[in-house]
RODO-2510 file (C-alpha; in nm, 4 decimals, decimal comma):
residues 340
     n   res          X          Y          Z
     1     x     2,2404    -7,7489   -12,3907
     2     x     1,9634    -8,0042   -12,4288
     3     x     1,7803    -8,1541   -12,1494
     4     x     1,7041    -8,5229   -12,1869
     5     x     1,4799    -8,7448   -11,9854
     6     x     1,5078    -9,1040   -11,9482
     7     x     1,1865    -9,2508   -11,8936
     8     x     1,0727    -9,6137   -11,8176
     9     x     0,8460    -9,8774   -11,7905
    10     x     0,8479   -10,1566   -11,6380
    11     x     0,5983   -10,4515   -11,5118
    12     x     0,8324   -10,6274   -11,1460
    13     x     0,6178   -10,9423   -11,1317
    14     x     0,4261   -11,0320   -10,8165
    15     x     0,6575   -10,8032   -10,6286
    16     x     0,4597   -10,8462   -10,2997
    17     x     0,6163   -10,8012    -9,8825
    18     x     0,6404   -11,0927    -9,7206
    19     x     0,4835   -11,4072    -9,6520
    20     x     0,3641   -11,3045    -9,3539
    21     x     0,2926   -10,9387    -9,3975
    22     x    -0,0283   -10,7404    -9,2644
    23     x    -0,3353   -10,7784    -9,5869
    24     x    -0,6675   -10,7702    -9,5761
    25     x    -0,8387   -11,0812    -9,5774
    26     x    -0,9250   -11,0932    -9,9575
    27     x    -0,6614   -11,0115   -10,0662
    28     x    -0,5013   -11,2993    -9,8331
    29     x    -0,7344   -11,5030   -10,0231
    30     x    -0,6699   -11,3909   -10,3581
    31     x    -0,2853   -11,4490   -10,3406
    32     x    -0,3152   -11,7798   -10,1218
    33     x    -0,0293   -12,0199   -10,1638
    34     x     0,1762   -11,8211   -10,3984
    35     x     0,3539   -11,6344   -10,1206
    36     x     0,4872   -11,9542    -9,9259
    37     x     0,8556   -11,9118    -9,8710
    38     x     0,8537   -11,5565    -9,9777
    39     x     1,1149   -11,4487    -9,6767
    40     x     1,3377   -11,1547    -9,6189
    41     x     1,6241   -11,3106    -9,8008
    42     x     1,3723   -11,4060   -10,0820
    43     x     1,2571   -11,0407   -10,1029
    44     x     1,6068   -10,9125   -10,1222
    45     x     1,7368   -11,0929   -10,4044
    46     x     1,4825   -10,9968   -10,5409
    47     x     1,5490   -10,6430   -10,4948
    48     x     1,8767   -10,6575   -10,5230
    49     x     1,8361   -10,8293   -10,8848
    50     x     1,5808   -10,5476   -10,9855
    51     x     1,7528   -10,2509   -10,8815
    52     x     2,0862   -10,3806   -11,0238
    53     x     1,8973   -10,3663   -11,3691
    54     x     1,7186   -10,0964   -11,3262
    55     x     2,0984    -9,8566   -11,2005
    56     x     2,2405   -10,0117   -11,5321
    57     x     1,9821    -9,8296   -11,6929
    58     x     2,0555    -9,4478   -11,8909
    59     x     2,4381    -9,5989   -11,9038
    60     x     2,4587    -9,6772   -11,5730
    61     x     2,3325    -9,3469   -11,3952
    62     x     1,9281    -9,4892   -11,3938
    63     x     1,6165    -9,3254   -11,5385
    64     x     1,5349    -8,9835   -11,4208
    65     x     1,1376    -9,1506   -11,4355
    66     x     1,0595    -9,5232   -11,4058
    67     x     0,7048    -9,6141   -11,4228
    68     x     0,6092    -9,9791   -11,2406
    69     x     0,3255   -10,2342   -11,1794
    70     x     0,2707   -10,5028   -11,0018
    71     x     0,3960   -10,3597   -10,6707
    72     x     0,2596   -10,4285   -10,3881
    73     x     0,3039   -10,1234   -10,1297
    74     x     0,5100    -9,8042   -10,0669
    75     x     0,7390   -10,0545    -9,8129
    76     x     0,8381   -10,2069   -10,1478
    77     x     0,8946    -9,8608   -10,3013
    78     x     1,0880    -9,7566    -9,9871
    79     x     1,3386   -10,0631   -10,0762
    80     x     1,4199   -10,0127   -10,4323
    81     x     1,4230    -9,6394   -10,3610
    82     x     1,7072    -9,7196   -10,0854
    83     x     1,8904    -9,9376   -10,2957
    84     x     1,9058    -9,7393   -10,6234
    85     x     2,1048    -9,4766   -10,3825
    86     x     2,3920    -9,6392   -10,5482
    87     x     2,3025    -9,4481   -10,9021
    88     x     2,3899    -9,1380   -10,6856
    89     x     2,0265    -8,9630   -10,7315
    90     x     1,7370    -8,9333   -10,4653
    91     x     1,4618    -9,0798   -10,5411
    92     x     1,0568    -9,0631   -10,4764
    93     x     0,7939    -9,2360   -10,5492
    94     x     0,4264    -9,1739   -10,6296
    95     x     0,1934    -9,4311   -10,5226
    96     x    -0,1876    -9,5268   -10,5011
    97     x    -0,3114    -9,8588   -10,3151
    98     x    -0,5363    -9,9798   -10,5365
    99     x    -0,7705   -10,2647   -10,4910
   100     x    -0,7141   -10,4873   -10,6907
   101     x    -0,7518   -10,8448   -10,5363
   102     x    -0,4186   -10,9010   -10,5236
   103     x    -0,2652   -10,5606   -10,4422
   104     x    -0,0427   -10,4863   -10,7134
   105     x    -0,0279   -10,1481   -10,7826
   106     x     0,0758    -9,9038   -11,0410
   107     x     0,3750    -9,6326   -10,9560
   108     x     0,6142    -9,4357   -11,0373
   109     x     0,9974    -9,3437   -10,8875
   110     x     1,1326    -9,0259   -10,9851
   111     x     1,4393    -8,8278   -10,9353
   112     x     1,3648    -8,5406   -10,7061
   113     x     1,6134    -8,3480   -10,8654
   114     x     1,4849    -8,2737   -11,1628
   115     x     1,0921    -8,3326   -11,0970
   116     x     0,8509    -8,1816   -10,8605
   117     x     0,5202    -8,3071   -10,8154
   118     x     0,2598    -8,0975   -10,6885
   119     x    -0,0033    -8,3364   -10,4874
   120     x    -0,2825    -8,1992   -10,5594
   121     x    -0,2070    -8,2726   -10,9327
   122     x    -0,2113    -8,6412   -10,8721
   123     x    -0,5392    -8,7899   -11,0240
   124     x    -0,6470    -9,2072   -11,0130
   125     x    -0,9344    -9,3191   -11,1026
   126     x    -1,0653    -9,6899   -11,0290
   127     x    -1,2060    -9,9491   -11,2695
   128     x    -1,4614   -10,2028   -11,2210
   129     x    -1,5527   -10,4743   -11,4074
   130     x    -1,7282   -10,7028   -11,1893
   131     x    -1,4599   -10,6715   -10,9230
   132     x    -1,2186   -10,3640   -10,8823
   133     x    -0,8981   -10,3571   -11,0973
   134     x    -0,5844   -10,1826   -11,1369
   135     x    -0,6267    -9,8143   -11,1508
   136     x    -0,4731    -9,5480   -11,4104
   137     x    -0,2562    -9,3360   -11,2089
   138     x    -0,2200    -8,9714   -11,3576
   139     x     0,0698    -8,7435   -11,2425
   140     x     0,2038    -8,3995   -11,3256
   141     x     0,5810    -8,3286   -11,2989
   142     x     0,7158    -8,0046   -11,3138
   143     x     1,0755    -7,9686   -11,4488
   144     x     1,3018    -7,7425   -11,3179
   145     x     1,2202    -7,5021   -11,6468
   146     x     0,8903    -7,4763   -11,4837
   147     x     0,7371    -7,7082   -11,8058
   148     x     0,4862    -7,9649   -11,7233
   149     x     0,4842    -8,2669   -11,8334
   150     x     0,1476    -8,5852   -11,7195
   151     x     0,2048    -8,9042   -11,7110
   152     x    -0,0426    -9,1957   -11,7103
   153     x     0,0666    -9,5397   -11,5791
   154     x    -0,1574    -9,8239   -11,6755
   155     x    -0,1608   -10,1886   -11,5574
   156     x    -0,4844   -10,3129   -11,7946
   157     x    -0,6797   -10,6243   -11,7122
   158     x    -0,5154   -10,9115   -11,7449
   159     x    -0,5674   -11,1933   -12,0397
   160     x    -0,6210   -11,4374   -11,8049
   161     x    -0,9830   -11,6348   -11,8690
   162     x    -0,9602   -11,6036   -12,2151
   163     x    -0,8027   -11,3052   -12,4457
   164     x    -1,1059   -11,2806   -12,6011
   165     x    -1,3389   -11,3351   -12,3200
   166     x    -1,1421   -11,0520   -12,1156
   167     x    -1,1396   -10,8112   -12,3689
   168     x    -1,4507   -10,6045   -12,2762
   169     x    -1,2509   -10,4894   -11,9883
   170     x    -0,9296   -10,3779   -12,1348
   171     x    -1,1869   -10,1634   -12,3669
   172     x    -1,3414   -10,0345   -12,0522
   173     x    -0,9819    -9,9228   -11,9463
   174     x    -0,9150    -9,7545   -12,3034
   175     x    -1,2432    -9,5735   -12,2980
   176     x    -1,1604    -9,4523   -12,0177
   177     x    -0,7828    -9,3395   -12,0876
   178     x    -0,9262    -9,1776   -12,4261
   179     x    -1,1981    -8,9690   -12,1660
   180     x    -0,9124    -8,8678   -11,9332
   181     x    -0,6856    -8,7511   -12,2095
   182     x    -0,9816    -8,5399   -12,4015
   183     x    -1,0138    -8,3957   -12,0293
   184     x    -0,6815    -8,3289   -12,0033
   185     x    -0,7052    -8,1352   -12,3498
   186     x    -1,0055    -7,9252   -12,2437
   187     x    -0,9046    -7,7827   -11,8832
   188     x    -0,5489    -7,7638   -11,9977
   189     x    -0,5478    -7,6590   -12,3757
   190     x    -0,4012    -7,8963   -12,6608
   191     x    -0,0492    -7,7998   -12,6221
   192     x    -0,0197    -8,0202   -12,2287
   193     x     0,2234    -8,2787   -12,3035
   194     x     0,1111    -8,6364   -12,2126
   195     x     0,2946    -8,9754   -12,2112
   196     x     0,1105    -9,2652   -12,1897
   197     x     0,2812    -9,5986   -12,0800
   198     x     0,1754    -9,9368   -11,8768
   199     x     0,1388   -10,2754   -11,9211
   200     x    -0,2046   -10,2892   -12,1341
   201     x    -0,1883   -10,6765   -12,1878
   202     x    -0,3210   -10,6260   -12,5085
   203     x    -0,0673   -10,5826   -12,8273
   204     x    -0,0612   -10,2114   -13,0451
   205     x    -0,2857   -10,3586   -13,2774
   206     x    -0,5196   -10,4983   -13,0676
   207     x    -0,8910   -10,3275   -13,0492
   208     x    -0,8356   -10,1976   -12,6959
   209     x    -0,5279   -10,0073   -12,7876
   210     x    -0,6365    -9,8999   -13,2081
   211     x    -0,9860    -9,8117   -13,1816
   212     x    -1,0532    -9,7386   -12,8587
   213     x    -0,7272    -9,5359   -12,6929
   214     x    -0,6516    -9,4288   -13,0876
   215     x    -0,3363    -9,5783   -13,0622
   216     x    -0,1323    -9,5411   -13,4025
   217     x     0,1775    -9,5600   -13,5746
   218     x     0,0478    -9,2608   -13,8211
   219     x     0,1514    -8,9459   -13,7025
   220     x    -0,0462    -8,8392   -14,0148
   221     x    -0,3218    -8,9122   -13,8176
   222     x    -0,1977    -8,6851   -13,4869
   223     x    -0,0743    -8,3994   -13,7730
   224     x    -0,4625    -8,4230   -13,9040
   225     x    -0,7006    -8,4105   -13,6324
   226     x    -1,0200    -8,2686   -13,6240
   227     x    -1,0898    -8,0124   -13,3558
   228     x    -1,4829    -8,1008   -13,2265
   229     x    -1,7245    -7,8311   -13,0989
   230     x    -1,5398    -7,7528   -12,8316
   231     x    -1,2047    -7,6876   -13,0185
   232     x    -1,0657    -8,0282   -12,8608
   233     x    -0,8443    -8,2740   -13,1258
   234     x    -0,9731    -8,6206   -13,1113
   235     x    -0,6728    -8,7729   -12,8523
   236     x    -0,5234    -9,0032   -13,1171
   237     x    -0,1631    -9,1285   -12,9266
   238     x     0,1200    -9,2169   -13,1231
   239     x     0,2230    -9,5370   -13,0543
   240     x     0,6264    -9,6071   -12,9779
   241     x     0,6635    -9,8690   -12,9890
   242     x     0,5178   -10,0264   -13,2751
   243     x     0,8004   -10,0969   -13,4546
   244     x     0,9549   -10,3054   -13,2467
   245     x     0,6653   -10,5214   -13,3230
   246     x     0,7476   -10,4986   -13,6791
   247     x     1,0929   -10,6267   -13,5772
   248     x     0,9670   -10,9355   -13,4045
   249     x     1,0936   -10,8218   -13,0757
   250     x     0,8402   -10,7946   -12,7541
   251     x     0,8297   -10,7764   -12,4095
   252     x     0,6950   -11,0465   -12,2640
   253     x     0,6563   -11,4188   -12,4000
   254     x     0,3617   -11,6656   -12,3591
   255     x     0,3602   -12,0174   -12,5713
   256     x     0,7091   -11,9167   -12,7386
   257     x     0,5910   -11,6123   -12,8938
   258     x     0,6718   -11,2501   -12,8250
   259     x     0,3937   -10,9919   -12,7534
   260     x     0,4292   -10,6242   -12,6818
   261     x     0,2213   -10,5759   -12,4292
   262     x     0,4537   -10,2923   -12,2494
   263     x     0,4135    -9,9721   -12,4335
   264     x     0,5114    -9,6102   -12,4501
   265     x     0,2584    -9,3312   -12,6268
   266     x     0,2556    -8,9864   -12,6431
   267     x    -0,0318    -8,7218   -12,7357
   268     x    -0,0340    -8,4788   -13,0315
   269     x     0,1360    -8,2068   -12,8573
   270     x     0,4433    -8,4355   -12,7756
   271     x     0,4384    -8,6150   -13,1218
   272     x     0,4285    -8,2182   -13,3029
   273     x     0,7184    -8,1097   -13,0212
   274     x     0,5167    -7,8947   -12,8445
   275     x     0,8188    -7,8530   -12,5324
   276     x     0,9077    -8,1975   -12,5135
   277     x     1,0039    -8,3738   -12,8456
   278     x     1,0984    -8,7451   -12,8690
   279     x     1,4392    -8,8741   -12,9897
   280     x     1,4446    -9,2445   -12,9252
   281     x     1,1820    -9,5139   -12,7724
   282     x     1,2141    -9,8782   -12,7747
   283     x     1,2385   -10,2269   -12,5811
   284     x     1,5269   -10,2273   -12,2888
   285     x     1,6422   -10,5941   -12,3983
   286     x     1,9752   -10,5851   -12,1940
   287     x     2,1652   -10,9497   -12,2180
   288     x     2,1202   -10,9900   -11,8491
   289     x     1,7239   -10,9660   -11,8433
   290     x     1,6909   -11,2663   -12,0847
   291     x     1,7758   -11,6205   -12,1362
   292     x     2,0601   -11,7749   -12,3076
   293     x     1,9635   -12,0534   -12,6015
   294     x     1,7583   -12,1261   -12,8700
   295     x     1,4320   -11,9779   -12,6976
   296     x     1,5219   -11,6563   -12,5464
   297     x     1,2693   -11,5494   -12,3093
   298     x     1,2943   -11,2896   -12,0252
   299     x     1,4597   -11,4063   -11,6464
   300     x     1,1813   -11,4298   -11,4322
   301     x     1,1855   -11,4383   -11,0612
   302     x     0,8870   -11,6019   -10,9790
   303     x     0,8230   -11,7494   -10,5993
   304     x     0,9338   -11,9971   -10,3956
   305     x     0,5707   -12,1657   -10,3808
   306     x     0,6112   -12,2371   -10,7689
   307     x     0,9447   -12,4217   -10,7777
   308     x     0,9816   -12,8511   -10,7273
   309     x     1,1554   -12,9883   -10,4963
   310     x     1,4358   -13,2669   -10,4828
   311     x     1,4597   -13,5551   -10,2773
   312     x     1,5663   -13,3844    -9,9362
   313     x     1,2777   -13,1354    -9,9600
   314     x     1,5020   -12,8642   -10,0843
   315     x     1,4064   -12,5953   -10,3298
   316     x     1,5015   -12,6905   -10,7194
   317     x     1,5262   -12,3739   -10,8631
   318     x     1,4096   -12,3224   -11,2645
   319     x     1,3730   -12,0532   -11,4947
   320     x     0,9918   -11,9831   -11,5372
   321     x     0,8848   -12,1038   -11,1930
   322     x     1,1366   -11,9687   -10,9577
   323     x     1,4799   -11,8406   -11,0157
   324     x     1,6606   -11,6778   -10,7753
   325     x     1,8690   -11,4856   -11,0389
   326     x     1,5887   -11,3436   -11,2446
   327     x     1,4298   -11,0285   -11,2511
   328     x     1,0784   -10,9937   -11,4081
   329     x     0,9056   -11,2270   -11,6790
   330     x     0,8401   -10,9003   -11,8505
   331     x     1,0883   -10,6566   -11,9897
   332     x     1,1177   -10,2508   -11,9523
   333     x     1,0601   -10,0418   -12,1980
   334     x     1,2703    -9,6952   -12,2539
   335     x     1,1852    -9,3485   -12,4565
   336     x     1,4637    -9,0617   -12,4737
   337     x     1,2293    -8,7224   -12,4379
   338     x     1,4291    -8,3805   -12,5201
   339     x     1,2825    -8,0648   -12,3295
   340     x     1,2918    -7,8126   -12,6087
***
């Protein structure tokens, strides 16, 4: 019988500890008003709301991996692991404090089960622009067939300051993926399987992702690569989830229009089924993650500090600013990987 891995992705929005929670100073600084109100009860809808979501995942049983960003500490980890006890499996995490100004971090939760993960096969490495950003956090799992399978989560520089202005950086971070995968290739021969997924706030077109990670829809391209002096392919990925930009779908909205900025890749040994093959990838757009209406858009949570208030001083909650039944103003993203 097949075995058949459930792995996400998925970007949790700000989720940060409490208001009043032990930071350094900058990053006090850096996050300044936007945790006001942001309470135990606050936190627990929260993640209550995301680890409903995430349990309804892989028909109700949850992933067997789940990649995240925007996390703040392994407290927060320690929480959604506790709660998705309800999906029956025992879960750990994998987790690097970053720092980035505002401490949201890149991790993944894993079923213990089915994975181990040696520690000293955890790799991050740190990127600067003119400030540090969110790391690329590389990690081995070992199945219970004794196959290996890395992972790289990425949480790319955001858009914000301009797309085009903030570019440069989210080429810095693809440079650097492309390095760590042609490293991967040479102490580990061409056949290690690698997936590739994050947030890379840039879309599968985009310059960051097609010319500088070799991100493509062409496995033509994967099927053709050139070996180089040292008998290494050139690390095109094959990108999953292109289509569903063909299809006008996305994962996260800005101005009313979709953009898929959450993605799922795999290397050339994945992509020619060298013991993992892929059966399925795509956009998890469950009904409860996104509004009803003419302008669909995904159920953020956002904060307290963002919502108006009404007359008696009391907290008017609305979708986009701060709603106490949302989830994330991004959605997940899902790929189905056989062992063969």
């Amino acid at each position: 019988m097949d075995t058949v891995y459930y792995i996400a992705w998925w970007n949790l929005e700000n989720l940060l500890d409490l208001e009043h929670s032990e930071r350094p100073d900058w990053r006090k600084k850096k996050i300044g008003n936007y945790l006001a109100g942001w309470n135990e009860a606050v936190l627990s809808r929260k993640i209550n709301n995301l680890t409903s979501a995430i349990a309804e995942m892989n028909n109700g049983t949850g992933p067997d991996i789940l990649g995240v960003c925007e996390i703040e500490n392994e407290r927060l980890l320690t929480l959604l692991a506790n709660q998705l006890t309800v999906t029956g499996r025992r879960y750990e995490w994998v987790h690097y404090d970053s720092n980035d100004k505002r401490g949201i971090d890149v991790a993944f939760l894993y079923d213990s089960d089915l994975f181990e993960v040696p520690g000293d096969l955890i790799f991050t490495v740190r990127l600067h622009k003119r400030s540090a950003t969110r790391d690329l956090l590389q990690v081995e799992f070992k199945t219970r067939k004794g196959k290996s399978l890395i992972v790289i989560g990425n949480h790319w520089p955001a858009r914000s300051g301009g797309q085009f202005e903030t570019e440069p950086f989210r080429i810095m971070a693809a440079e650097t993926l492309s390095y760590w995968l042609y490293q991967i290739a040479e102490k580990r021969t061409n056949d290690q399987p690698v997936l590739v997924m994050g947030d890379f706030n840039d879309e599968p077109y985009s310059r960051s992702m097609a010319d500088y990670a070799l991100s493509t829809p062409n496995i033509r391209l994967l099927r053709g690569a050139r070996k180089d002096h040292n008998g290494i392919y050139t690390p095109y990925l094959l990108n999953l989830l292109w289509n569903e930009m063909t299809d006008g779908k996305g994962t996260y909205l800005y101005n009313g229009r979709w953009s898929v900025l959450d993605q799922i890749l795999v290397n050339r040994a994945i992509a020619l089924n060298k013991d993992f093959s892929v059966l399925s990838a795509g956009i998890y757009d469950h009904p409860d993650l996104i509004s009803k209406g003419l302008n669909p858009a995904p159920l953020a949570f956002g904060a307290p500090s963002k919502a108006s208030k009404d007359r008696r001083g009391l907290i008017r909650e609305s979708i986009g600013k701060y709603w106490s039944k949302g989830y994330s103003d991004h959605l997940p993203v899902v790929v189905l990987l056989k062992e063969n």
